[in-house]
SENU-22949 format. One record per residue (C-alpha): residue number from 1; residue in one letter; x, y, z. Coordinates in pm, whole numbers. Example, Ala and Ser with C-alpha at 12.3 -4.5 7.8 and 13.67 -1.06 7.14 Angstrom:
// SENU-22949
+-----+------+--------+--------+--------+
!  nr ! rest !      x !      y !      z !
+-----+------+--------+--------+--------+
!   1 !    A !   1230 !   -450 !    780 !
!   2 !    S !   1367 !   -106 !    714 !
+-----+------+--------+--------+--------+
//
This chain:
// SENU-22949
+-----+------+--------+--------+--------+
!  nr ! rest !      x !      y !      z !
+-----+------+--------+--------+--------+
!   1 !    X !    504 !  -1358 !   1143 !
!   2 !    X !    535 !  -1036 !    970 !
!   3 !    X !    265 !   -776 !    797 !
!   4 !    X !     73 !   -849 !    489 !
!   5 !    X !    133 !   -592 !    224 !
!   6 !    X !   -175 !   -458 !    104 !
!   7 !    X !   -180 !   -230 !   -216 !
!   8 !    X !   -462 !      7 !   -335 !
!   9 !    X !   -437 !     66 !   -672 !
!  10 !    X !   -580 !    214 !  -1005 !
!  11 !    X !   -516 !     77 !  -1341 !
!  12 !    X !   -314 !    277 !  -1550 !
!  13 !    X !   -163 !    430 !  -1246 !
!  14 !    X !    232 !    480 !  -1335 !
!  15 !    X !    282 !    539 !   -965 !
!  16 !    X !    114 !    205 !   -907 !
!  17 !    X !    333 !     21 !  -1173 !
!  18 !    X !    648 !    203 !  -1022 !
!  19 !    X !    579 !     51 !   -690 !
!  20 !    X !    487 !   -286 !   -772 !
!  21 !    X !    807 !   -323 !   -984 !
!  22 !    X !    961 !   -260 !   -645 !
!  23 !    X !    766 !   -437 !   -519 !
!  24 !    X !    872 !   -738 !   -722 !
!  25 !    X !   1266 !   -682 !   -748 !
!  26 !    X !   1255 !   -707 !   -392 !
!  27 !    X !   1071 !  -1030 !   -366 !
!  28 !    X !    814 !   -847 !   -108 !
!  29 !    X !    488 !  -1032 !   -150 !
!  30 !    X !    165 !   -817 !   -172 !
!  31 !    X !   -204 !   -828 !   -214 !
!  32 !    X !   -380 !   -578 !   -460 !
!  33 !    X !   -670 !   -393 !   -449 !
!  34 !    X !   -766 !   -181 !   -746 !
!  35 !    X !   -994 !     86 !   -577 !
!  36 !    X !  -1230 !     90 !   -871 !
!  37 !    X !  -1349 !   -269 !   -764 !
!  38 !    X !  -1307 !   -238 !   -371 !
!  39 !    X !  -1453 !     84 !   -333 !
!  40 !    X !  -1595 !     31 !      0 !
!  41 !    X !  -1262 !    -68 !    130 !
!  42 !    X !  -1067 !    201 !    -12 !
!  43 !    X !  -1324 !    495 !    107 !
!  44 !    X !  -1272 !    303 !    473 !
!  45 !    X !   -899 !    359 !    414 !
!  46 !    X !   -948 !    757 !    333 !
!  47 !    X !  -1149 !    805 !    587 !
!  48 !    X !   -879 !    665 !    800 !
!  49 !    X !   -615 !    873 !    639 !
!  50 !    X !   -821 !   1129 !    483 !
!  51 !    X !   -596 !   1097 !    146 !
!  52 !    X !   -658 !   1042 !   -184 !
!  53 !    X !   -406 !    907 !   -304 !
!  54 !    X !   -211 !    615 !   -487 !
!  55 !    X !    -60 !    347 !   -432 !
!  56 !    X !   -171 !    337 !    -81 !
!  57 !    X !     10 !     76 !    162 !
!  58 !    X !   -163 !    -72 !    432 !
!  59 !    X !     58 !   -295 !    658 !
!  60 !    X !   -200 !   -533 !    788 !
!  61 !    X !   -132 !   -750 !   1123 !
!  62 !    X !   -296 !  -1067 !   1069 !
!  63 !    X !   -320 !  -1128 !   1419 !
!  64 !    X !   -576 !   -802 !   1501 !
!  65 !    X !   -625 !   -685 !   1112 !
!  66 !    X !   -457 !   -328 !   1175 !
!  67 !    X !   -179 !   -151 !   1083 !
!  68 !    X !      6 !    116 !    965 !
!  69 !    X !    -88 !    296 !    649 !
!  70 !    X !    156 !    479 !    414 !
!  71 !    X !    -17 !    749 !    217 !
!  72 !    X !    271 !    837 !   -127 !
!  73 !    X !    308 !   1228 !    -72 !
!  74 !    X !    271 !   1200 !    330 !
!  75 !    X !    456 !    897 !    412 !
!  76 !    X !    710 !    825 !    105 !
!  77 !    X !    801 !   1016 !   -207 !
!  78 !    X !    944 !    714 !   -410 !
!  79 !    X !    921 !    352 !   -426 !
!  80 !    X !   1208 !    322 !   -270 !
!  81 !    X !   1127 !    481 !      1 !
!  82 !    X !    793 !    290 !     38 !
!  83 !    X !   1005 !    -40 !     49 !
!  84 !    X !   1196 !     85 !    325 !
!  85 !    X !    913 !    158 !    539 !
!  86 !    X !    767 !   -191 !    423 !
!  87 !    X !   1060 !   -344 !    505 !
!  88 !    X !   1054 !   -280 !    865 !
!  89 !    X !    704 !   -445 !    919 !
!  90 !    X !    777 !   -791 !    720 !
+-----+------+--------+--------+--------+
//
């Protein structure tokens, strides 16, 4: 069984909407989290990655509940180089 894709995101966030077009034309199923109304889960993930920044990916096992997290800027620099990475945990 593969990774659930969890996205943080904010509304009006073109990034966001970039990504979960992507998201979308690849038929990759996600969760998401605007970090307005799961705040306490979102500051977890920053202090985690200590990043600020959207969308955030968090690849979550759902065997243990961990994963990778893909921070845009640090881990990818497009959508479609998000996917990729998503890709390889699904």
């Amino acid at each position: 069984m593969g990774y659930n894709v969890c996205l943080f995101t904010l509304n009006g966030c073109g990034y966001c909407v970039s990504l979960k077009e992507e998201l979308k034309k690849n038929n990759i199923e996600y969760s998401e989290y605007e970090v307005n109304e799961h705040k306490s889960t979102y500051d977890q993930i920053t202090a985690i990655t200590k990043e600020d920044a959207l969308p955030t990916v968090y690849m979550q096992n759902p065997d243990t509940g961990m994963g990778p997290i893909f921070v845009p800027g640090r881990d990818f620099k497009s959508p479609d180089e998000a996917i990729q990475k998503i890709k390889k945990y699904l």
